[in-house]
C-alpha positions in Angstrom: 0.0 0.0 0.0 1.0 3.9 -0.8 0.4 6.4 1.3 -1.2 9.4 -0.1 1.3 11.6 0.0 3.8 9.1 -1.4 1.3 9.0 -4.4 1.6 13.1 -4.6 5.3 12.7 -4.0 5.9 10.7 -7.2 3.4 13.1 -9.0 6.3 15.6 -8.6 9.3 13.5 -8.7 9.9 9.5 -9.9 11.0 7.6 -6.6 9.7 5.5 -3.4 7.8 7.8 -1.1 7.4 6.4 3.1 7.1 9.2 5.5 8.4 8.6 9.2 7.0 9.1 12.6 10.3 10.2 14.3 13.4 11.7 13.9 16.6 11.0 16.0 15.8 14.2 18.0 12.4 12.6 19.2 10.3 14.4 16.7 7.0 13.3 16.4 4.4 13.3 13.7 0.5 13.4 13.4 -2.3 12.7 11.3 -2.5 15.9 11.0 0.6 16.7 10.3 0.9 13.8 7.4 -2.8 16.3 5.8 -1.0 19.2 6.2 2.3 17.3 3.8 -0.2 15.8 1.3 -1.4 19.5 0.7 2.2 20.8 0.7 2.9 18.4 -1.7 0.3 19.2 -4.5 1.6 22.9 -4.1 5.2 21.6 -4.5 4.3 20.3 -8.2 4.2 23.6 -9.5 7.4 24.6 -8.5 10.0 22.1 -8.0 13.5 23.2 -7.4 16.0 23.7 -4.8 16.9 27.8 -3.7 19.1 28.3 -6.7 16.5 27.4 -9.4 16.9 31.4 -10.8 20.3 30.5 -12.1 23.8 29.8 -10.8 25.0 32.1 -9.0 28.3 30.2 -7.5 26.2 30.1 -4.0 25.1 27.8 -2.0 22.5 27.4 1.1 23.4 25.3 3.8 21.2 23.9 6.4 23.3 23.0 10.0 21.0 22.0 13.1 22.1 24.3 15.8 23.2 23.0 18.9 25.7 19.8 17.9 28.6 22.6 18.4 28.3 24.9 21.0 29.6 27.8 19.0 29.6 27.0 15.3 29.5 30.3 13.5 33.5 30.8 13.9 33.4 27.4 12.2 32.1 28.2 9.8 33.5 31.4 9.0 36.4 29.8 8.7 34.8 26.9 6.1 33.7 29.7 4.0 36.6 31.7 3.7 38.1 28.2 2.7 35.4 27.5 0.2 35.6 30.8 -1.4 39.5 30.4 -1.5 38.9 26.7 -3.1 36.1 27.5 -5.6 35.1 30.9 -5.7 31.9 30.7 -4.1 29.9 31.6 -0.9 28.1 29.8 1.2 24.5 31.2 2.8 24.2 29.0 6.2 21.4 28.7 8.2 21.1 27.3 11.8 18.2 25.4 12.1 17.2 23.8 15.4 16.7 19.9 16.0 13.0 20.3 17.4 11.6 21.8 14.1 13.9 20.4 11.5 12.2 17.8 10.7 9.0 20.1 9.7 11.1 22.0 8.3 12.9 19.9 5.4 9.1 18.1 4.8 7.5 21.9 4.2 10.7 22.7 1.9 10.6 19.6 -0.1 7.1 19.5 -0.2 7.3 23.4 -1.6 10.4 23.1 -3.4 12.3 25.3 -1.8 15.5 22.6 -0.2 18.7 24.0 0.3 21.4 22.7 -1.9 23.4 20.9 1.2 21.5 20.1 4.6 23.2 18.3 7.5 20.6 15.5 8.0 20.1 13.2 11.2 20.9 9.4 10.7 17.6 8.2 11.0 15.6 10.3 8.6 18.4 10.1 5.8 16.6 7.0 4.3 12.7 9.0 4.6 14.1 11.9 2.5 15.7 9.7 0.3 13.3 6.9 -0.5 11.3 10.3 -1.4 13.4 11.0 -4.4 14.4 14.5 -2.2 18.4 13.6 -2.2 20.8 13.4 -4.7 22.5 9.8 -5.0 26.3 10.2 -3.7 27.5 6.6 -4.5 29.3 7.6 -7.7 30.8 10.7 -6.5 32.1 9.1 -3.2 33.3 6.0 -5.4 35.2 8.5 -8.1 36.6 10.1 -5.5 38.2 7.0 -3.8 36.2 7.6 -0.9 34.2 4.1 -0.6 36.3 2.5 1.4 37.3 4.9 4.1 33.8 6.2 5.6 32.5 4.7 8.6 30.6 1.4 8.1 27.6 2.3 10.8 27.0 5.5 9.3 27.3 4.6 5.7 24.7 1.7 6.1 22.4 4.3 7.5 22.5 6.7 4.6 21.8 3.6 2.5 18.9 2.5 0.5 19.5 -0.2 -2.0 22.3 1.2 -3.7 22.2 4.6 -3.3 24.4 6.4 -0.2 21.4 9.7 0.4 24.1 10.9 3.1 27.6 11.3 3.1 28.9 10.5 6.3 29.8 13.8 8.5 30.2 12.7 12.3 28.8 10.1 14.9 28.8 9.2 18.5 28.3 6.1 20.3 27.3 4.8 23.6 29.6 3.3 25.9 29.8 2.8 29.8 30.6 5.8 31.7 32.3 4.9 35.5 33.5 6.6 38.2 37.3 5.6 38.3 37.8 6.4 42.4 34.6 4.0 43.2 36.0 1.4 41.2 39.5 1.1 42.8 37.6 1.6 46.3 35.8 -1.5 45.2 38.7 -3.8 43.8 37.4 -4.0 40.3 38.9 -3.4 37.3 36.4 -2.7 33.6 35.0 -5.5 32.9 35.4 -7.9 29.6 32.8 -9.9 29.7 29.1 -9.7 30.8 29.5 -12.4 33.9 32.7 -9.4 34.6 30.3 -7.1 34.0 27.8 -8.5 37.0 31.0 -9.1 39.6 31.5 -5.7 39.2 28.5 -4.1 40.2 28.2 -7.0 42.8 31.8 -5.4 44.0 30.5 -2.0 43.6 27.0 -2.4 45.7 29.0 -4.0 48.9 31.6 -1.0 49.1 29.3 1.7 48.1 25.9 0.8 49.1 25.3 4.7 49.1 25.4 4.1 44.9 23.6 2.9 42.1 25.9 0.7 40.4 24.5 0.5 37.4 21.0 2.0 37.3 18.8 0.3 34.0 16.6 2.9 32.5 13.3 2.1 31.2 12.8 4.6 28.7 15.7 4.6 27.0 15.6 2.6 24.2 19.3 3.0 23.3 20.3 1.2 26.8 18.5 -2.1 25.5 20.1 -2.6 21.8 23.4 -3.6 22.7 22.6 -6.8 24.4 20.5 -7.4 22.3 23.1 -7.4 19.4 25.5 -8.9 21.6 23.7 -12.1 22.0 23.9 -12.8 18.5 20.4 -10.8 18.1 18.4 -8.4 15.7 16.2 -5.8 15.8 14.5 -6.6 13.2 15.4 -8.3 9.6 14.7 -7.7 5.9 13.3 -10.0 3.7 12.9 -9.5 0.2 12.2 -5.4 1.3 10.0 -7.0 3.7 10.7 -6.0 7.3 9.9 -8.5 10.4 10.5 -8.0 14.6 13.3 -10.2 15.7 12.6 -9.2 18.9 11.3 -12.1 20.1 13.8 -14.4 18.4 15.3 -16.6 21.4 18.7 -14.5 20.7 17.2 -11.1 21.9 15.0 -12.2 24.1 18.6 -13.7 26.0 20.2 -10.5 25.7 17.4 -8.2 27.1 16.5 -10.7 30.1 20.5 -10.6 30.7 20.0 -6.7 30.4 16.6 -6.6 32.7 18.4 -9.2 35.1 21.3 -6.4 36.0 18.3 -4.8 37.6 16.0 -7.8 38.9 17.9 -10.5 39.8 21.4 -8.7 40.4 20.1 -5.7 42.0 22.4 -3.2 40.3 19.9 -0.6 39.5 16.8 1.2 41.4 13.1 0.4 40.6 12.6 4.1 40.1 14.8 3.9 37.2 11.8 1.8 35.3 10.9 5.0 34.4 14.1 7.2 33.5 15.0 8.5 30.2 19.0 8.7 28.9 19.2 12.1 30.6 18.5 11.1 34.0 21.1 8.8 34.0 23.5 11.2 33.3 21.8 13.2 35.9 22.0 10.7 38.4 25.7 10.3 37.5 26.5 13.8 37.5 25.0 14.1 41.3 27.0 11.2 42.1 24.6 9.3 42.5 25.4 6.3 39.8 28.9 4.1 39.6 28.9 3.6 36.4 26.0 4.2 33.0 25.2 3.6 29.6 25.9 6.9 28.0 27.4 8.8 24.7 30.3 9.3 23.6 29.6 13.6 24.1 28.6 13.3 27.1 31.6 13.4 29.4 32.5 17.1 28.6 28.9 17.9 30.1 29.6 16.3 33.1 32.3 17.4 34.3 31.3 21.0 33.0 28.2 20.2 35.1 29.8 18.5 37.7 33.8 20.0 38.1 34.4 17.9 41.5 34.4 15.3 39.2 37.0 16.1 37.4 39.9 13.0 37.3 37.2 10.3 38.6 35.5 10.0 35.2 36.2 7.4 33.0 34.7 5.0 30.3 35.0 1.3 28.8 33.0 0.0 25.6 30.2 -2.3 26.2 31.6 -5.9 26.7 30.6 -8.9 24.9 28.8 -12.2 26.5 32.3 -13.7 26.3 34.6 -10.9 25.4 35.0 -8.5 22.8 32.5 -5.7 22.3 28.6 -5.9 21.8 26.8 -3.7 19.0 26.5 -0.1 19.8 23.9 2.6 18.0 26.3 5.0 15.8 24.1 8.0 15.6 24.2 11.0 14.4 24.4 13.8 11.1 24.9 12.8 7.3 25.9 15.9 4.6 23.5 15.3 2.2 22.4 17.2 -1.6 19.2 18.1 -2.2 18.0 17.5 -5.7 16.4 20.6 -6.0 20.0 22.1 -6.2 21.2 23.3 -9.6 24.8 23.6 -8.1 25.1 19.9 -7.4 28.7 19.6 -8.6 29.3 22.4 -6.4 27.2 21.0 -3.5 29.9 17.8 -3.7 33.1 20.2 -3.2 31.4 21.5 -0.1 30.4 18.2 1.5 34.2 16.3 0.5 35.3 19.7 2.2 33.3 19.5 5.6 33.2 15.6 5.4 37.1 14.6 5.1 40.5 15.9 6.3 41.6 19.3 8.6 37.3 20.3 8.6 36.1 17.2 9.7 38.6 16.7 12.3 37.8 20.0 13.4 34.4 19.8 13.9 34.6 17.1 15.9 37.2 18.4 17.9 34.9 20.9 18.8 31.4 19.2 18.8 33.3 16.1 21.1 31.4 14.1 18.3 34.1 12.0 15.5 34.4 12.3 12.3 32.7 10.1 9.7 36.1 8.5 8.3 38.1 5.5 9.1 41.3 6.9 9.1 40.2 10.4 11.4 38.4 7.4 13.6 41.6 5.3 13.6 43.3 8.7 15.3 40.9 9.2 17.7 40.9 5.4 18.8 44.6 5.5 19.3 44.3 8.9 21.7 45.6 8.4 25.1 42.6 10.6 26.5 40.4 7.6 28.4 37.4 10.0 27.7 38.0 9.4 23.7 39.7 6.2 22.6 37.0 4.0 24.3 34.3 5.5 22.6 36.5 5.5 19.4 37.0 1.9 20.1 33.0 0.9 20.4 32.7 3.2 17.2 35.1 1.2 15.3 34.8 -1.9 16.3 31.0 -2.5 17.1 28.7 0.7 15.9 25.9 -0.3 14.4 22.5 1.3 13.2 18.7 0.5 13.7 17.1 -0.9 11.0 17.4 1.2 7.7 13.3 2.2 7.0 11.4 5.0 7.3 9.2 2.6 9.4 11.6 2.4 12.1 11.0 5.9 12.8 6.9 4.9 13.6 8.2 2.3 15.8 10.1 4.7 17.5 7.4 7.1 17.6 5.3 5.0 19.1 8.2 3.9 22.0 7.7 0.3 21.5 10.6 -0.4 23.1 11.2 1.8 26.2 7.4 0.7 26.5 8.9 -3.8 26.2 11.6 -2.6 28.5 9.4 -0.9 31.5 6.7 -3.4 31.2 9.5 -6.1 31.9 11.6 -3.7 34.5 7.8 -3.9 36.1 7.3 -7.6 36.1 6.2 -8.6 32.5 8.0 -11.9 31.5 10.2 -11.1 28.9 8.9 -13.8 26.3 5.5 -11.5 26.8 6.8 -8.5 26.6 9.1 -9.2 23.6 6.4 -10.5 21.9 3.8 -7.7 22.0 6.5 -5.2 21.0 7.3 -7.9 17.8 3.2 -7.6 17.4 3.5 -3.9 17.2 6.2 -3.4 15.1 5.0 -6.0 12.7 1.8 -4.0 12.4 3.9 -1.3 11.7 6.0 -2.4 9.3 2.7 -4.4 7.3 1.0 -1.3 7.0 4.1 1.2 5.7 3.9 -2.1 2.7 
C-alpha cells in the first residue's frame, strides 16, 4: 500500500515515497501533520526546485541544526573563507534547530524550496531519500576513492538499496561511563565480559551501598540494543524489502533478560529507574549518585562541565561482549547530504568532500566532542591516550551499528515500543511477553508502511 502523500510525491518527482514518525531528535508526527504534507505536496508540483532554481549564482544554502557545536558560527566562517578560496563561491548557512527540523525539510521539499546541502540526522536520511528528495552520492564518493574509508555504521544508515542519500559527516556512540575512584575503592577493574560485567556491580554495591551501580533505564531505548546485538540478536530483519521484529527471536530475548536481570535479579539498578530517560542517567551520574551508565560518547564534557568535582574520577569502557569483545553499539548521528532541487550539485559535492574529510572534519569534531565520519580520522581518535575518547573510538570502530534502515523504524520509535517492552518487563512482565507484544506492534507497523 502507498500512502497518499507518497502518491503526490511521485506526481512531482519518480522515486519510493514512506514518511516517518520520528526523527533522531524525538520528533514526532501526526495525522494531521501527514494532511497538512499531502497538501504541501500538491503545491510543490508547480514549483520544484532547490533555492538556486533562478540560475547559478556560485552560491550555496546550507542547512546545519544548531546545537551539535556549541559555537559553530566561527566554524564556519572559517569553512567559508576556505570555500571561497577553493572554488570561488559563498556559502548562505542557516542554523536550524533539531526540534523543528524535521517540519522544516518536509514543508521545503514539499514546496520546493530545499537548500542545496543540509546536514541530515541518521535516521531520517533514508525518509528523504526513499522520497526521491536527495541526490544519490555513490558515484561521487566512489570517483573520489572515498568508498572504502567512511565509517561502516553510518554509511549503512545513509543507504537505501544502492544509493548512499548521506555522506557521512560525524557520529557518536554509547559506551559505559564509571567513576574511576569508586571502582578502585571497590577492587574491580572494567570489565570484559558480561559475567565481569555483573561481579562488578556486585563489588560496587558492597563498598558503596550509598550508589547505584549501574542503574537500567526504562525509557531509553538505546540502553536495550546492545545486548541485544551482543547475544547474536536483531532488531528486526529484511526479507525480500519486507521488514519482520526479531525481537522475540530466542537471541534477543537472551540478551534483554541478561540486560533486565542487572536490575531484577542482580540488584544493580533502582526500581525508580523503570521509568528514566537517557538524561537522568547522566543526571543521576552527575550528582554522584550512579557508579557507572550507559551513555554517549559527548557526554563526558557535560559532566564534568556540570559536575567539576568530578574532574579525574571519570572514565569510560565500551560495552563488553557475552564472552569478550565488544557488543553492538547505535552509531548516531548527522549525514551531509544534496538536495536534488540544487542546480549547483557539482558544487554541492566540493562542499560536503570539504566539511566531510580531512583538517574540517577533524575539526568539527574536535569541537562538537562528536568523531568524524572516516576510518582513518576514527583510527586517530581510537589510538588517543585521552580515556574519555579512545574508548568510545573503540566501540565506534569496532562495534557501531544502526537500527534498522526504513522509514518505518522511525513509527516504531514514535510509538516507544521499546522503552514501552523494556518498563513493562523492569515492572514484572515476563520477557517472552513483553518481547512478543513489541514484535506484534512493530509487525503492524512495518505491514502497513507495505
Amino acid at each position: 500500500m502507498v500512502s497518499m502523500t507518497g502518491l503526490l510525491w511521485r506526481s512531482c518527482r519518480k522515486g519510493n515515497h514512506m514518511w516517518s514518525t520520528s526523527g533522531p531528535r524525538g520528533v514526532r508526527r501526526t495525522a494531521a501533520a501527514l494532511l497538512a504534507i499531502s497538501a504541501l505536496a500538491l503545491a510543490g508540483c508547480a514549483g520544484q526546485g532547490g533555492t538556486n532554481a533562478g540560475g547559478s549564482d556560485r552560491k550555496l544554502t546550507v542547512w546545519i541544526m544548531e546545537g551539535t557545536n556549541p559555537d559553530a558560527r566561527p566554524f564556519f566562517d572559517e569553512l567559508s573563507t576556505a570555500f571561497r578560496t577553493q572554488t570561488g563561491a559563498t556559502l548562505d548557512v542557516q542554523f536550524v534547530p533539531w526540534a523543528s527540523a524535521h517540519d522544516k525539510f518536509v514543508t521545503s521539499i514539499a514546496g520546493g524550496t530545499t537548500p542545496d546541502v543540509a546536514e541530515v540526522g541518521t535516521t531520517w536520511t533514508g525518509e528523504f531519500g526513499a522520497a526521491g528528495a536527495l541526490v544519490d552520492l555513490a558515484p561521487r564518493v566512489q570517483q573520489a576513492g572515498l568508498s572504502d574509508g567512511l565509517v561502516k555504521g553510518l554509511t549503512e544508515a545513509g543507504t537505501v538499496g544502492t544509493a548512499l542519500y548521506g555522506m557521512p559527516w560525524y557520529a557518536g556512540v554509547r559506551s559505559i561511563v564509571y567513576r574511576t575512584d569508586v571502582f578502585t575503592e571497590a577492587g574491580v577493574t572494567p570489565p570484559t565480559t558480561w559475567d565481569e560485567l555483573v561481579t562488578a556491580g556486585q563489588k560496587i554495591k558492597a563498598a558503596r551501598p550509598d550508589l547505584i551501580p549501574f542503574p537500567i533505564a526504562g525509557d531509553n531505548e538505546y540502553g536495550v540494543y546492545p545486548f541485544v546485538w551482543g547475544a547474536g540478536g536483531q532488531i528486526a530483519t529484511q526479507n525480500g524489502g519486507a521488514w519482520t521484529s526479531a525481537l522475540d527471536s530466542p537471541q534477543a530475548r537472551q540478551g534483554i533478560e541478561f540486560y533486565a536481570d542487572l536490575a531484577l535479579k542482580h540488584g544493580l539498578s533502582t526500581p525508580a529507574a523503570a521509568t528514566w530517560k537517557e538524561t537522568d542517567l547522566r543526571d543521576a551520574f552527575t550528582k554522584g549518585q550512579a557508579a557507572m551508565i550507559i551513555s554517549g560518547s559527548w557526554t563526558p564534557k557535560s559532566i564534568l562541565e556540570s559536575a567539576p568535582e568530578l574532574q579525574g574520577k571519570v572514565g569510560a569502557f565500551p560495552i563488553p561482549g557475552p564472552s569478550g569483545g565488544l557488543a553492538g553499539s547505535f552509531l548516531g548521528g548527522s549525514h551531509l547530504s544534496i538536495f536534488e532541487g540544487s542546480k549547483n550539485q557539482d558544487l554541492a559535492w566540493q562542499l560536503v568532500q570539504l566539511m566531510s574529510t580531512g583538517d574540517f572534519a577533524a575539526k568539527w569534531g574536535a569541537e562538537s566532542s562528536f568523531f568524524p565520519g572516516t576510518t582513518a580520522l576514527l583510527q586517530q581518535a581510537a589510538q588517543s591516550s585521552d580515556p574519555l575518547v579512545a574508548p568510545f573510538a573503540k566501540q565506534m570502530v569496532e562495534a557501531g551499528r544502526s537500527v534498522p534502515v526504513t522509514p518505518l523504524y522511525g513509527q516504531v520509535q514514535g510509538k516507544k515500543t521499546i522503552p514501552a517492552m523494556m518498563s513493562a518487563i523492569l515492572n514484572g512482565t515476563p520477557v517472552d511477553q513483553a518481547t512478543s507484544t513489541a514484535a506484534t506492534e512493530m509487525n503492524k507497523i512495518f505491514a502497513g508502511g507495505a
